[in-house]
C-alpha positions in Angstrom: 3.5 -14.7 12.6 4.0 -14.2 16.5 2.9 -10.7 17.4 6.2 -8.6 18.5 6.5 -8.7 22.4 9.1 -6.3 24.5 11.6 -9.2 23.9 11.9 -8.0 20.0 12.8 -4.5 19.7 11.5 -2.7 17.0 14.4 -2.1 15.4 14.6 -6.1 15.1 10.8 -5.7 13.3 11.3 -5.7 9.1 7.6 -6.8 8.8 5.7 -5.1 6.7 3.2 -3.1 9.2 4.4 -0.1 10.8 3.2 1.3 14.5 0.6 4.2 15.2 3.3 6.9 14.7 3.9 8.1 18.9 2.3 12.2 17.9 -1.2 9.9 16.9 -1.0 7.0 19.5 -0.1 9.9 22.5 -3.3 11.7 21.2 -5.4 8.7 20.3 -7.2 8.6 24.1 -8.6 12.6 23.6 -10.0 11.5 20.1 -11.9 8.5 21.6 -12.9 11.0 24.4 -14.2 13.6 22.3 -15.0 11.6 19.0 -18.0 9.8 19.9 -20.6 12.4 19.6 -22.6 13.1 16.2 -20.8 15.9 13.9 -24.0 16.9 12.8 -25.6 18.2 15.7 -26.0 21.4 17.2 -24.3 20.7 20.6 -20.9 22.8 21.3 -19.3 19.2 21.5 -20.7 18.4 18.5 -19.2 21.4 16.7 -16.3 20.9 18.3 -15.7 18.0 16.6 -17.1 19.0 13.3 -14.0 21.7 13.4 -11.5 18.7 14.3 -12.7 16.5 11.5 -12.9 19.7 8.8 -9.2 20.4 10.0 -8.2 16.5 9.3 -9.4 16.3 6.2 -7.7 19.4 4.8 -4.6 18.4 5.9 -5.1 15.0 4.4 -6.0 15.9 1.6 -3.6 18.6 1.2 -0.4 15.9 2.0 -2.3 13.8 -0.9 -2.2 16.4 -3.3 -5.4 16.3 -4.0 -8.8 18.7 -3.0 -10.6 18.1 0.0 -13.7 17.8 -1.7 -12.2 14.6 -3.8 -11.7 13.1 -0.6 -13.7 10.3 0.7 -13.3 8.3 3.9 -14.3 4.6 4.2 -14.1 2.9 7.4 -11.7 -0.9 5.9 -9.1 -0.6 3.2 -11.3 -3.8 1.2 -14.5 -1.4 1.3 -12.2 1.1 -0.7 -11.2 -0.8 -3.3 -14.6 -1.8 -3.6 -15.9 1.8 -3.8 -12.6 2.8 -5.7 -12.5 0.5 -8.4 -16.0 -0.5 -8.7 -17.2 2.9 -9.4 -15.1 2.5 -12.4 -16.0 -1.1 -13.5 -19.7 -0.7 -14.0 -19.9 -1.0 -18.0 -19.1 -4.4 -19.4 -18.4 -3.0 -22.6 -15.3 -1.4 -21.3 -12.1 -3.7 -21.2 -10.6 -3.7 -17.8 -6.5 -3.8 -17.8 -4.4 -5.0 -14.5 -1.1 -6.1 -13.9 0.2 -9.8 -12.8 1.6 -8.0 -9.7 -1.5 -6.2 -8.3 -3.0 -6.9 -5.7 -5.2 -10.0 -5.2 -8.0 -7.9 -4.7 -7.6 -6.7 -8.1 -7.3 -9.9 -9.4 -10.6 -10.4 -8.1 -12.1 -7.6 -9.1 -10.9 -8.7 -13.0 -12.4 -11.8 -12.9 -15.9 -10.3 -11.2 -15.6 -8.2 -14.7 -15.2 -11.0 -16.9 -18.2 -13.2 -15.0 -20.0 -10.4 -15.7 -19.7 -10.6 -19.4 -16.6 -8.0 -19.9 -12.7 -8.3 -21.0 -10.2 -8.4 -18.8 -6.3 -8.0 -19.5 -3.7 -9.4 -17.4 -0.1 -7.1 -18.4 3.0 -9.2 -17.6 5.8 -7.2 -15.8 9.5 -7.0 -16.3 12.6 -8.9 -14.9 12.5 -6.0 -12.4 8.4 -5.3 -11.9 7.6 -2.8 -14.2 4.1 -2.9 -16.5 4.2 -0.9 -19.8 0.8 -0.1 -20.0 1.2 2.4 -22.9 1.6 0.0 -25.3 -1.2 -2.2 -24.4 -3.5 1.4 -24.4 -2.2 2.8 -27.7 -5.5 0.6 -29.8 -7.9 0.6 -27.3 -10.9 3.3 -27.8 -12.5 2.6 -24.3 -11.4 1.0 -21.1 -10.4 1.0 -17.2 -6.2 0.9 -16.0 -5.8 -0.2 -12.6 -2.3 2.1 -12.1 -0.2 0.4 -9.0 2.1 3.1 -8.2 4.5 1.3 -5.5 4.6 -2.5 -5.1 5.1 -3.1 -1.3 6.5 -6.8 -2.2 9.3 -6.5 -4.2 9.7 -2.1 -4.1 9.3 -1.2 -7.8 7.9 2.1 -8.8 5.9 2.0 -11.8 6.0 5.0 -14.5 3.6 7.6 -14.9 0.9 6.4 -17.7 -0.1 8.9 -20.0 -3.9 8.0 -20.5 -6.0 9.4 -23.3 -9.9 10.7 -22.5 -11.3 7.5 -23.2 -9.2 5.6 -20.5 -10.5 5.8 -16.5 -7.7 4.9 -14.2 -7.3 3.8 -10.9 -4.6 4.4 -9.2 -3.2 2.5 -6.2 -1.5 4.1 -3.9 -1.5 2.3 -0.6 2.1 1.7 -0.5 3.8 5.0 -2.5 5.5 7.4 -1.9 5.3 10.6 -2.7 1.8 10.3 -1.3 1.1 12.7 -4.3 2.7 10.7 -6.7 -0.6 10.8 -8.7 -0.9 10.8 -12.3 -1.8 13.9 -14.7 -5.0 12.2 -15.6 -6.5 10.3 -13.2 -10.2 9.3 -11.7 -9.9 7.7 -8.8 -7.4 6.7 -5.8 -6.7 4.8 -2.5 -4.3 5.4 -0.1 -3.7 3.0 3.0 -2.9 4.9 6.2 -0.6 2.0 7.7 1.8 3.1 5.0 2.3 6.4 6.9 2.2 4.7 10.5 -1.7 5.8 10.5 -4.4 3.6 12.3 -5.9 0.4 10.8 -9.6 0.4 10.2 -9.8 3.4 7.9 -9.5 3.9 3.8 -8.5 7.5 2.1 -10.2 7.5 -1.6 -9.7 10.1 -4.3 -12.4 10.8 -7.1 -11.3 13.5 -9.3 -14.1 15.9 -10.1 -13.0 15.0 -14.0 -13.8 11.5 -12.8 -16.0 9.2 -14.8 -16.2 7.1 -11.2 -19.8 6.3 -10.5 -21.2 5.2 -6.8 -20.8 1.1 -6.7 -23.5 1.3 -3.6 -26.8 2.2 -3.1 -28.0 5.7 -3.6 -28.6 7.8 -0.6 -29.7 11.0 0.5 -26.5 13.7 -1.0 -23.8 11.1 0.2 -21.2 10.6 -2.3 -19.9 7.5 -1.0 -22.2 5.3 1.4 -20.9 3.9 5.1 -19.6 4.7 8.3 -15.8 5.2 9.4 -14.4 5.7 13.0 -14.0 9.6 13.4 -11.0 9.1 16.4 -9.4 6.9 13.7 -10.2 9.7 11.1 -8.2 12.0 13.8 -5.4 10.0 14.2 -4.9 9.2 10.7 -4.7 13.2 9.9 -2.0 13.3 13.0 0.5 10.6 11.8 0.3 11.5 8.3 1.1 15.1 9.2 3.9 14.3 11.5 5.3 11.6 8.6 5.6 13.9 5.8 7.7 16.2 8.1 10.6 13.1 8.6 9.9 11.4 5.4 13.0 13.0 3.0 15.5 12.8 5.5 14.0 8.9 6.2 13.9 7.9 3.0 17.3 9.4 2.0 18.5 7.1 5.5 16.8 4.4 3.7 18.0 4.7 0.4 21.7 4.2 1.9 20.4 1.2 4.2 18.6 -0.6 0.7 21.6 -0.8 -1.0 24.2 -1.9 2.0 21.2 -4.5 2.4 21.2 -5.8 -1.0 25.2 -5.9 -1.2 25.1 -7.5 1.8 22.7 -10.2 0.9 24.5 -11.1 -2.1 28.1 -11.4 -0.6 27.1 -13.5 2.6 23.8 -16.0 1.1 25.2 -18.4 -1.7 22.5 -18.5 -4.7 20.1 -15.1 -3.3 18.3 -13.4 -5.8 17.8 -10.2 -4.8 14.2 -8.9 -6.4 14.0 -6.0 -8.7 16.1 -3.1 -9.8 19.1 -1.7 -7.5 18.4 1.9 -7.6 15.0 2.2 -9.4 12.9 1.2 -6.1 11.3 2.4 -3.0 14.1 1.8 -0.3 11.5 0.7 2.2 11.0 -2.5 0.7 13.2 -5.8 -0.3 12.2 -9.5 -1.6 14.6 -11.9 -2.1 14.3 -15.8 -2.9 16.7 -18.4 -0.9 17.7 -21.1 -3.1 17.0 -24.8 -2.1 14.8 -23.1 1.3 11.9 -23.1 2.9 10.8 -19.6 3.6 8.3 -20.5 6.4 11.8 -22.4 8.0 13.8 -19.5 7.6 10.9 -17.1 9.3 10.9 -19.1 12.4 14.8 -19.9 13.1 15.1 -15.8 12.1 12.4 -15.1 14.7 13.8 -17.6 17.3 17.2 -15.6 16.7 15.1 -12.4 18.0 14.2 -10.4 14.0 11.0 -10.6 12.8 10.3 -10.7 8.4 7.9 -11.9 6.4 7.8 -14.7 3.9 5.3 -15.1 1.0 2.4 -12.8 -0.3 1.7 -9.6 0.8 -1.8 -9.8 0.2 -2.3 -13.3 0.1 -4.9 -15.2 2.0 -2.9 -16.3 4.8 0.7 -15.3 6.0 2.8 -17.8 4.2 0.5 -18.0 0.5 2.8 -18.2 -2.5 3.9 -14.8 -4.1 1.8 -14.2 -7.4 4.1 -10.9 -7.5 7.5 -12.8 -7.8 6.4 -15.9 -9.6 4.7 -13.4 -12.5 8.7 -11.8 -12.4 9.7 -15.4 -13.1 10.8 -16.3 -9.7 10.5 -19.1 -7.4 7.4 -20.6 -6.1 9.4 -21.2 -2.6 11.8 -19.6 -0.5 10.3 -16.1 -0.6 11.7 -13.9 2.0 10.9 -10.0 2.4 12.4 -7.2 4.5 10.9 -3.6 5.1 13.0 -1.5 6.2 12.5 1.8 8.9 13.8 4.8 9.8 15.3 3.5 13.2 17.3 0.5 11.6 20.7 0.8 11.2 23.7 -1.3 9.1 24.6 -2.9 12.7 21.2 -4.8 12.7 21.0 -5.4 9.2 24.6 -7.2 9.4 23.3 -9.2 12.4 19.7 -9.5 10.5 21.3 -11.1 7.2 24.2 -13.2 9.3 20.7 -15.3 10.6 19.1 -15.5 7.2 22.3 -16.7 6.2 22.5 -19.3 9.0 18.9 -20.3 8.8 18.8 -20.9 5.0 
């Protein structure tokens, strides 16, 4: 995928990533300045920043609804789910459930699990994404749930599980929203901060002090979690998401209107679209369709050449163009997977000039 240049607007730009939100990215320079000395120290600059850092995690924390001191930082978003989910998945014994429309990562994770002499179940989701874990829980006496909250494919919203004592769950929540969407019982959590227009290069975990989690990584010294993380990016992060939440009902509420014009739309101007999921049970931000008879890497460029950026394929998949494993476990197409995200700025003008290209270029 070309990078976006000043020739594509970012109201033409329904990829998946989101920009630093402008309150971070203006303030970004004075964390770099004043983020490189060691917390720890004596120094006035170094307790300076201790109190910058303190202040950033409690209002992380307090936006993720859960207690500052369940929060850990990791410095990539793969080292989380490592630390995460592994913390869970150190007893063989315990079966491990996941869902066909995880991520990849999880996938991975699952078969890790069974190489190393445990079970492993796959759940199937509905025509329109949703996993009924309860029912595949109700006989088991011990295992691990790997909880997606929001799949950033296709937009479904899975339910609240209602998990017994014996069941440790991790919950996903790198593409939800509420950020606080958390379930009543749950031991650990990852959130994304590119979601909320936060940096890359940074990981928000959860463990619940009812957790069962246990450290994947090498014991050392009182550290709960081992590694490093970028304390500027730590700053930012703390920034956007504050400055987020503040726009986020009235965003998503614009959103929820723009989702279903988009949909309509698709259906009434593409001959043969399927349009992914359920109508009004979904997180507005995000729309996959398949193009009959197309070639989705086709469609990306003639829609780019026309000025929009999308994306085409897995979200998570190795490279940019990899073959959903979301919509082909929902029985769909192999080929001519398109998705949209949709932002705040966008507006039904763009979308009608957005979906006229597909249309054109499919």
């Amino acid at each position: 995928m070309s990078p976006i240049t000043e020739n594509t607007p970012s109201i033409r730009d329904f990829q998946n990533d989101l920009p630093l939100h402008p309150a971070a990215r203006d303030l970004l320079a004075y964390f770099f300045d004043s983020g490189w000395v060691d917390p720890s120290k004596l120094h006035h600059q170094s307790a300076q920043l201790r109190n910058l850092i303190g202040t950033a995690r409690e209002t992380i924390a307090d936006n993720l609804g859960i207690k500052n001191s369940e929060l850990e930082v990791v410095g990539e978003l793969g080292f989380g789910f490592q630390t995460a989910l592994g913390g869970l998945l150190k007893d063989p014994s315990e079966k491990f459930f996941y869902s066909e429309i995880d991520r990849q990562v999880v996938h991975a994770f699952a078969r890790s699990h069974i190489n190393s002499g445990g079970l492993a179940t796959s759940l199937k989701p509905s025509s329109t994404g949703l996993v009924d874990f309860q029912s595949a829980l109700a006989q088991e006496k011990s295992s691990v749930v790997s909880w997606q909250a929001t799949n950033r494919e296709m937009g479904a919203i899975q339910e609240l599980p209602k998990l017994e004592d014996n069941h440790s769950l991790f919950a996903d929540m790198t593409a939800s929203f509420p950020l606080n969407r958390l379930p009543e019982k749950w031991d650990s959590a990852l959130w994304d901060p590119r979601s909320f227009a936060g940096p890359q290069g940074i990981a928000l975990i959860g463990i619940s002090h009812q957790s069962k989690w246990r450290n994947p990584g090498p014991e050392l010294d009182n550290r709960r979690v081992f590694g490093s993380f970028s304390k500027p990016l730590l700053l930012a992060t703390a920034v956007a998401l504050e400055n987020w939440v503040k726009s986020a009902a009235e965003d998503f509420a614009h959103l929820r209107k723009l989702n279903t014009f988009t949909r309509e739309l698709l259906r009434s101007k593409i001959k043969g679209v399927r349009v992914v999921g359920d109508d009004q049970k979904n997180d507005p931000r995000f729309i996959a369709l398949v193009l009959a008879d197309s070639v989705a890497e086709e469609v990306l460029r003639k829609v780019e050449h026309a000025g929009f950026l999308i994306d085409a394929g897995s979200a998570c998949g190795a490279g940019a163009l990899s073959p959903s494993h979301v919509l082909t476990s929902m029985g769909f197409s192999e080929n001519g997977n398109v998705r949209l995200t949709l932002k705040p700025d966008q507006n039904e003008t763009v979308i009608t000039e957005l979906v006229e290209r597909i249309a054109a270029s499919a």
